[in-house]
N, C-alpha and C positions, 0 to 999 in steps of 0.2 A: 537408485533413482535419483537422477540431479533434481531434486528442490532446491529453490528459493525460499518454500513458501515462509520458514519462518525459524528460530534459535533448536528447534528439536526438528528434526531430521524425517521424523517416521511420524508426526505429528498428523501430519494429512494422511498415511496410509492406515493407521491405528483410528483413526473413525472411520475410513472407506470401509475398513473391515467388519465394524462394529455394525455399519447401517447394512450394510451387504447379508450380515447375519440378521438383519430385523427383515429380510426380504425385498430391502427397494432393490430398482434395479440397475444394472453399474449405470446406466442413464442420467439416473434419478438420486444417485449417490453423488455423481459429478455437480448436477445442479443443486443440489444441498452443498455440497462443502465449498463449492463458489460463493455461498452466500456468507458464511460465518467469517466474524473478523481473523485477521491474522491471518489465516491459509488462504481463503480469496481465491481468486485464478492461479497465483502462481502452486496453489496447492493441487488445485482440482485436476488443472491438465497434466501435469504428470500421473497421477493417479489414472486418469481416464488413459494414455496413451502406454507408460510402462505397467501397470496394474491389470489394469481391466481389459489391455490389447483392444480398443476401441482406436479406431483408424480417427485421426487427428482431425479431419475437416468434420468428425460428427463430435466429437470432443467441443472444439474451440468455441461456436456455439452457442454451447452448451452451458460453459465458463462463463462465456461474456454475459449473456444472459441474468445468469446466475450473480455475480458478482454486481451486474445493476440494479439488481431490486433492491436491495436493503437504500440505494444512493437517493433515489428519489424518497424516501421516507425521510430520511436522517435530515435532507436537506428542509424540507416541509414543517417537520416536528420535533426538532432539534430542540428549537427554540423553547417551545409549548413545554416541550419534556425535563425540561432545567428548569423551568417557574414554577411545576405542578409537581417534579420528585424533589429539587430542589430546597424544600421545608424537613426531607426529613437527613438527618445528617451523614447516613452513609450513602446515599446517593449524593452528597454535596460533595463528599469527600470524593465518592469515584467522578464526579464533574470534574471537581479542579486539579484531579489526576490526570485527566483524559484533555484536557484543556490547553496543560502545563508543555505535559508530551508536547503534545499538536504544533503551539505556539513555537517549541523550542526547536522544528524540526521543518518549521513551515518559510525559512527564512526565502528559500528560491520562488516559492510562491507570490512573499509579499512583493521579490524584484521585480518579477515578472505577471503576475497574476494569471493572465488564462495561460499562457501557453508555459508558467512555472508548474502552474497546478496539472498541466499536460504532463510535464515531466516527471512531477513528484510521483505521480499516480502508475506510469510506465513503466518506473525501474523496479524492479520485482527483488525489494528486498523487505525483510522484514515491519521496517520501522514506516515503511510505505503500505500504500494503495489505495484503495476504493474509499473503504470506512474512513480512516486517515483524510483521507483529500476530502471528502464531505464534512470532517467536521473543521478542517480548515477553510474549507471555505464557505461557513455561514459561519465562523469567527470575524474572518475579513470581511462579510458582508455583500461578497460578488451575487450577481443577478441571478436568479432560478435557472434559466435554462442556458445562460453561460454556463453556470457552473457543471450541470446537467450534459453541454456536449464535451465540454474540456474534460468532465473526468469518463467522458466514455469514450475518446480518444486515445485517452492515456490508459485504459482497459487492450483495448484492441493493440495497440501497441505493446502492452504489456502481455498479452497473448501469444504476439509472434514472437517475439523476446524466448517465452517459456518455450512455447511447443519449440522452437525451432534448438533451443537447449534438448532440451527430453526427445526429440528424434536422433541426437547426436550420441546417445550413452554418456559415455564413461569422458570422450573430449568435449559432452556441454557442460557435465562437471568441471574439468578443467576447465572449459571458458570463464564459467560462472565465478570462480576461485580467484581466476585472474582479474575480472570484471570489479570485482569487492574488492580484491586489493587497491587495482587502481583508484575507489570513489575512495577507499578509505587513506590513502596518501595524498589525493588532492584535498580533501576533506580538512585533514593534517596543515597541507603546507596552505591552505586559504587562510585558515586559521593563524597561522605564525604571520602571513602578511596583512591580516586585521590588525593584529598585534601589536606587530610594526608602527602602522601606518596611524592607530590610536595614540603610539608610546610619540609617533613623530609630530601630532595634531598639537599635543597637550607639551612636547618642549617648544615648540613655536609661539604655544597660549603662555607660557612660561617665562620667554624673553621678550614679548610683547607690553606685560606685563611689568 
């Protein structure tokens, strides 16, 4: 099964199995694991198209759906919810856990805001999506239902992204392989010309000086 959804591989098909055995139905299994962090849609629609042979346009959906509900909540009660668990310390601890991530991964977002947060939320990799993009953007502050269609753009784009992987087999695996390499080499070399360009600011402040 090519996932994305997240660092273990069988991650989303080992609870599709688990809920399948509690009786929901592969439906109903799809819109459940769209919603939990981490697997999100890129979990779900494999699941629904290679797992459960559920033909793709009842799938997709299904995900998106799923993958929205948790976004308006987060966005809403985010806040409320860090002031009210926030007093007791292992909830503070997993805030400035979850905070830290966000901040540290949110940098295309602050360039661009709606249409970075469009993109963060699209690319169907781990360290992204739905939950991600919502708790970035009430760090940044952007408007409720900005936020609200930018990360459901970047849902539905990340939809066709997966399903169009998972109808491919074995070569959307490869895609997907290739696809990671490439963010993680530009990733790489942005990084060495930040670098740079910091090491060239501060000899400039240097001979200025």
């Amino acid at each position: 099964m090519p996932e994305l959804a997240d660092s273990h591989p069988h991650r989303a098909e080992a609870i599709a199995t688990w809920l399948r055995s509690r009786g929901l139905s592969p439906e109903g299994v799809v819109l459940v694991i769209s919603m939990l962090p981490i697997v999100e849609l890129r979990g779900a629609v494999p699941v629904g198209i290679n797992l459960f042979r559920i033909p793709w346009y009842a799938v997709v959906p299904l995900a998106v759906i799923g993958n929205m509900l948790p976004v308006f909540a987060i966005l809403l009660f985010l806040n409320v919810a860090v002031r009210l668990l926030g007093r007791f310390r292992i909830c503070r601890r997993f805030f400035d856990w979850l905070f830290a991530r966000t901040r540290a991964r949110s940098g295309l977002m602050r360039r661009w805001e709606f249409w970075g947060l469009v993109l963060f939320v699209s690319v169907p990799l781990p360290v992204t999506g739905a939950w991600t993009g919502s708790v970035a953007a009430v760090l940044m502050g952007l408007r409720y239902w900005r936020s609200v269609l930018a990360i459901a753009l970047g849902v539905v784009f990340a939809g066709a992204v997966v399903t169009t992987l998972s109808l491919l087999g074995g070569w959307g695996a490869a895609l997907a392989a290739v696809a990671l390499l490439g963010l993680l080499v530009h990733g790489f070399l942005s990084g060495l010309r930040r670098r740079r360009e910091a090491l060239g600011r501060r000899s400039r402040d240097d001979r200025t000086d």
